[in-house]
Backbone as a ProteinNet text record, in pm:
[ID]
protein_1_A
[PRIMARY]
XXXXXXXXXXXXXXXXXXXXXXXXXXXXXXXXXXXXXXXXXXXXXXXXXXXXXXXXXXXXXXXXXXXXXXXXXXXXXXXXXXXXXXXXXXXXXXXXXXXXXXXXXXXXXXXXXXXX
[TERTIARY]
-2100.2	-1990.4	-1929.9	-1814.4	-1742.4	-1696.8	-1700.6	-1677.7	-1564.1	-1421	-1335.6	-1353.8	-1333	-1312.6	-1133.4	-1204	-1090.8	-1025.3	-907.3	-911.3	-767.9	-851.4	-755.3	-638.9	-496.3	-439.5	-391.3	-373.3	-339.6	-291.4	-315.2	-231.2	-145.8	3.9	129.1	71.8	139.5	146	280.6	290.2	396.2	386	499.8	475.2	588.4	563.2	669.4	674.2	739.9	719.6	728.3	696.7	749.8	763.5	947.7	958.3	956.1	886.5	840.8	887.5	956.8	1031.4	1060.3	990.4	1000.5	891	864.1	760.1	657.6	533.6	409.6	328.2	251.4	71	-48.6	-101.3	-231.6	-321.9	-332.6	-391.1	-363.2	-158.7	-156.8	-210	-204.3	-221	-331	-432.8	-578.5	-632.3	-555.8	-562.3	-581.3	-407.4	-391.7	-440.6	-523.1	-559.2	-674.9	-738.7	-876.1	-847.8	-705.7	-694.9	-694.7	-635.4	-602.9	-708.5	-787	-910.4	-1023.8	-972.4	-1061.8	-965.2	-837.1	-786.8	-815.6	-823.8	-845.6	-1007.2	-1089.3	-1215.9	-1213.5	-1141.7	-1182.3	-1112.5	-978	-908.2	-1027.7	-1083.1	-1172.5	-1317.6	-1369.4	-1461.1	-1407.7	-1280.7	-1196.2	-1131.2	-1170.2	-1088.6	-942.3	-902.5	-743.5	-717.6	-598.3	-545.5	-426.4	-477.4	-430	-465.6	-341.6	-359.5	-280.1	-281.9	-194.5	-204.3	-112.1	-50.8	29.1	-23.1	87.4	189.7	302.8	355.5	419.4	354.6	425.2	554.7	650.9	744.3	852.7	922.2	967.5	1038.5	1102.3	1219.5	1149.3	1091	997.9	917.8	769.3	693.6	702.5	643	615.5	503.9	480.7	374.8	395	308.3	337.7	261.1	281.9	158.6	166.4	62.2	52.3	-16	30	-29.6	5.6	-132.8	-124.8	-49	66.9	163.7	263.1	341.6	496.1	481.7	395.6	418	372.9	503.5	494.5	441.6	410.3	354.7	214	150.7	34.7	-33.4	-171.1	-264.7	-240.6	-278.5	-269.8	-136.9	9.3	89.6	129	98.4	110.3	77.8	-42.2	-184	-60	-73.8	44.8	180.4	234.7	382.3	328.7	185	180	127.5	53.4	36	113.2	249.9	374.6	472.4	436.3	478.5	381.2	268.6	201.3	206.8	255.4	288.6	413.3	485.5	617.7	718.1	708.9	755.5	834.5	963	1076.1	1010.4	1036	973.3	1078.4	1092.3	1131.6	1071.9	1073.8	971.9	1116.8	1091.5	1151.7	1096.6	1170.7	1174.1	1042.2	978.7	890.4	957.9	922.5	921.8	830.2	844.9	715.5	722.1	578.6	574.8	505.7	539.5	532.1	382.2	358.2	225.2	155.4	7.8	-86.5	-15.8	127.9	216.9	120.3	72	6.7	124.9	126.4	226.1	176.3	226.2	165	86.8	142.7	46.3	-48.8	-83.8	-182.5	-281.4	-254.1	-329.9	-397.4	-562.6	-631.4	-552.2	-571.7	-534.4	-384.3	-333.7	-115.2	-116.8	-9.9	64.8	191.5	251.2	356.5	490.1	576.8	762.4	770.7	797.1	907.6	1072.5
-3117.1	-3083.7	-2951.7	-2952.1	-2875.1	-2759	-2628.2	-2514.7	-2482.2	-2431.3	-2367.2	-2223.5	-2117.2	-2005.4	-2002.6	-1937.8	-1954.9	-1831.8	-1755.6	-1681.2	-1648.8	-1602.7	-1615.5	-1512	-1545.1	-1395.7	-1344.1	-1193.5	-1110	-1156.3	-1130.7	-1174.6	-1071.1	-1107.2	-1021.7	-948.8	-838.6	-723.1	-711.8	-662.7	-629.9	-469.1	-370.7	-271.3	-276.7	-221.5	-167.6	-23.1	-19.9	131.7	134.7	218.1	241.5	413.9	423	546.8	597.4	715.3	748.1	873.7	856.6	985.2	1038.9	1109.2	1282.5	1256	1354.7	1338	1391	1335.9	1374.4	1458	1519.1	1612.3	1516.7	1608.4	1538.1	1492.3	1616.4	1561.6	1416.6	1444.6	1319.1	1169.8	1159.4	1071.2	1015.6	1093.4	1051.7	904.2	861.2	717.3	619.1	682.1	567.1	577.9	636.1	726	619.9	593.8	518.3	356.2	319.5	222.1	112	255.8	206	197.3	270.7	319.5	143.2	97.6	-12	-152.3	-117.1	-256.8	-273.1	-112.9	-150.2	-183	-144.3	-201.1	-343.6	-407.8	-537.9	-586.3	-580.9	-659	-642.6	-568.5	-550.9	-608.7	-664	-737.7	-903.5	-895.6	-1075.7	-1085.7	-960.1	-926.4	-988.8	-905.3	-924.4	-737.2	-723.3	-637.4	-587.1	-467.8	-413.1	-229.1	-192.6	0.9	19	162.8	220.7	383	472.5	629.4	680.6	795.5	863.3	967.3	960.4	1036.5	1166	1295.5	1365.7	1474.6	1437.9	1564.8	1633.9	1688.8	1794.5	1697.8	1619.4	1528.1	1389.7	1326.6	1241.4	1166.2	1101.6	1056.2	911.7	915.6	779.5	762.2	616	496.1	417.5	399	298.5	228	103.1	-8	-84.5	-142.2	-224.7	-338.2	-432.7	-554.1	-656.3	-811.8	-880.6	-1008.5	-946.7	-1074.8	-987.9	-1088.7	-994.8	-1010.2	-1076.9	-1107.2	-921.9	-942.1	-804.3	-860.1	-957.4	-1034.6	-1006.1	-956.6	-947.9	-829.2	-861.6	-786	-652.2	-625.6	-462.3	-414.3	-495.3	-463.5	-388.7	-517.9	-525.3	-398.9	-369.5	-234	-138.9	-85.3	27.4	40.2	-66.1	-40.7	-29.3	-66.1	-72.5	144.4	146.2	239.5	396	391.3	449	465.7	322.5	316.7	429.8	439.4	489	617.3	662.5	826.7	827.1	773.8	778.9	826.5	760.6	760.2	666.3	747.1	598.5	531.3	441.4	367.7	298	245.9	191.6	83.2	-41.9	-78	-149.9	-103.6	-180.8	-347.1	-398.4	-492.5	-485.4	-577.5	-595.9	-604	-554.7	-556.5	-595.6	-715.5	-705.2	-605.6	-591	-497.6	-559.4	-529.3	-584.8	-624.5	-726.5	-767.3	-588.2	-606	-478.8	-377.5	-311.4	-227.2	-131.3	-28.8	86.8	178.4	175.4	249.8	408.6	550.6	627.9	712.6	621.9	674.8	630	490.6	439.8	502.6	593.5	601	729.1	721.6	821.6	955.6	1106.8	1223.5	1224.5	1147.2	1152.5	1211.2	1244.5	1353.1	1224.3	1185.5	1139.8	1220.4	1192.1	1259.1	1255.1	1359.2	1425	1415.5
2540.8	2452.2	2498.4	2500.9	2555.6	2459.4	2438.6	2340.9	2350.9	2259.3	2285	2229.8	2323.1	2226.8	2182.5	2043.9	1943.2	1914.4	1961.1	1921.3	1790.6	1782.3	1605.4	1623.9	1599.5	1573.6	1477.2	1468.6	1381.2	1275.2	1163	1046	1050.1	1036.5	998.6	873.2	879.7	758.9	754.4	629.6	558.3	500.1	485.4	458.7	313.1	201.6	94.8	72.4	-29.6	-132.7	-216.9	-340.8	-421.8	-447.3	-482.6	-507.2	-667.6	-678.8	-807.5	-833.2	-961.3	-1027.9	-1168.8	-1245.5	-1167.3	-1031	-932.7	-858	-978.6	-877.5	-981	-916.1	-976.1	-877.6	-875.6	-815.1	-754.2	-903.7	-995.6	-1082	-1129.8	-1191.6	-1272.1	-1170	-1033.1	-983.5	-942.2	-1026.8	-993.7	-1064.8	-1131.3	-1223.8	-1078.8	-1056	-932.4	-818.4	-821.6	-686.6	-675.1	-823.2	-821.7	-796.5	-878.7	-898.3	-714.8	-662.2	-520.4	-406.6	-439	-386.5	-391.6	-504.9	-561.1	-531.7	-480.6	-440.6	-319.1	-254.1	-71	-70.9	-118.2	-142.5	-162.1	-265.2	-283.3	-163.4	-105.4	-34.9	137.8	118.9	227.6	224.6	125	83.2	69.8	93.7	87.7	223.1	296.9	475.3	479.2	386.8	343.5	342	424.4	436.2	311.7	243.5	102.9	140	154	166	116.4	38	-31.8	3	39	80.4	-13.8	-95.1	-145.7	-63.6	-72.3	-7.2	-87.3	-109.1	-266.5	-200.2	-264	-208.5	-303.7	-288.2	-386	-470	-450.9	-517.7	-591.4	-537.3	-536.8	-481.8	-557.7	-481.7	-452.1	-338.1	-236.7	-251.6	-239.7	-281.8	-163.3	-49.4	65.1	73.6	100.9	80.1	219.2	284.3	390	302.1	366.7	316.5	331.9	416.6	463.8	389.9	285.9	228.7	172	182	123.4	-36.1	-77	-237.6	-311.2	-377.2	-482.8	-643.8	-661.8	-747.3	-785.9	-701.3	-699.8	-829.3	-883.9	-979.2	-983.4	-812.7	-865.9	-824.8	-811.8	-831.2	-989.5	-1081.7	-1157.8	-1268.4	-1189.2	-1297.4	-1229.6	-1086.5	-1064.5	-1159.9	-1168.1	-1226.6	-1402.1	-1453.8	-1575.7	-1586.1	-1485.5	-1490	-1465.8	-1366.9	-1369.5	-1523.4	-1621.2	-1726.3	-1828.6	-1792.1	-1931.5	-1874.3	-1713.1	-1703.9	-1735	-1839.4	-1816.5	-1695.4	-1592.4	-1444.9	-1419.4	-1357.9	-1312	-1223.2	-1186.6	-1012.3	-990.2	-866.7	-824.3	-647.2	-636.2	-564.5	-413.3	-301.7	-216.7	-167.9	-47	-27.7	22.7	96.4	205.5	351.9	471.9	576	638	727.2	809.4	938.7	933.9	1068.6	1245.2	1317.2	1439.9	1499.2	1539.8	1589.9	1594.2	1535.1	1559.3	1584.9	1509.3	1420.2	1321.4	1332	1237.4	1212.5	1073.9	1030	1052.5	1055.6	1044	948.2	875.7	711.4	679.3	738	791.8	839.7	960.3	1102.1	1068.3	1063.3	1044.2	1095.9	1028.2	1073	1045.9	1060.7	1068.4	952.4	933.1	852.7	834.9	697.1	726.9	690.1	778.7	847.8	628.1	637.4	507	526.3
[MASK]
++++++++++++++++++++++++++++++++++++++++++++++++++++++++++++++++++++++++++++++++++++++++++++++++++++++++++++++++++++

């Protein structure tokens, strides 16, 4: 019997945002800080690709997400935007983009600093 190796490729990622306003501090964002902390955990225990980056800056904050589906539908979509609501925080969520075969965003990429 003859074996094929199989090699599987990359699942596409998708990158969003959401921009959040007033901006917030580190404190108030420690809710989500956990909430996110515990989606990239699970999505990594289902080897499904789920990250989330705050980006904080004078005007407002950024929320960047990688993730192996464009659906904004998703659970802990859902807990984030419920949770932006109970800091009383505007949001606002962009489209999805996919990003290019094995594409690391830099907010992603251990050590980066992301462009202000």
């Amino acid at each position: 019997m003859e074996f094929q190796n199989r090699v599987s490729k990359p699942q596409r990622k998708w990158a969003y945002g959401y921009e959040i306003s007033p901006p917030m501090t580190q404190e108030r964002l420690t809710a989500i800080e956990h909430l996110l902390q515990e989606e990239h955990a699970n999505a990594k225990l289902r080897t499904r690709t789920w990250q989330g980056r705050f980006v904080v800056q004078e005007q407002v904050t950024h929320l960047l997400v990688v993730s192996d589906s464009p659906d904004q539908e998703l659970e802990v979509n859902r807990r984030l935007e419920a949770e932006f609501t109970r800091l009383e925080a505007g949001f606002s969520l962009t489209p999805p983009m996919p990003l290019d075969d094995g594409e690391q965003p830099p907010f992603l990429t251990p050590g980066a600093t992301p462009d202000a």
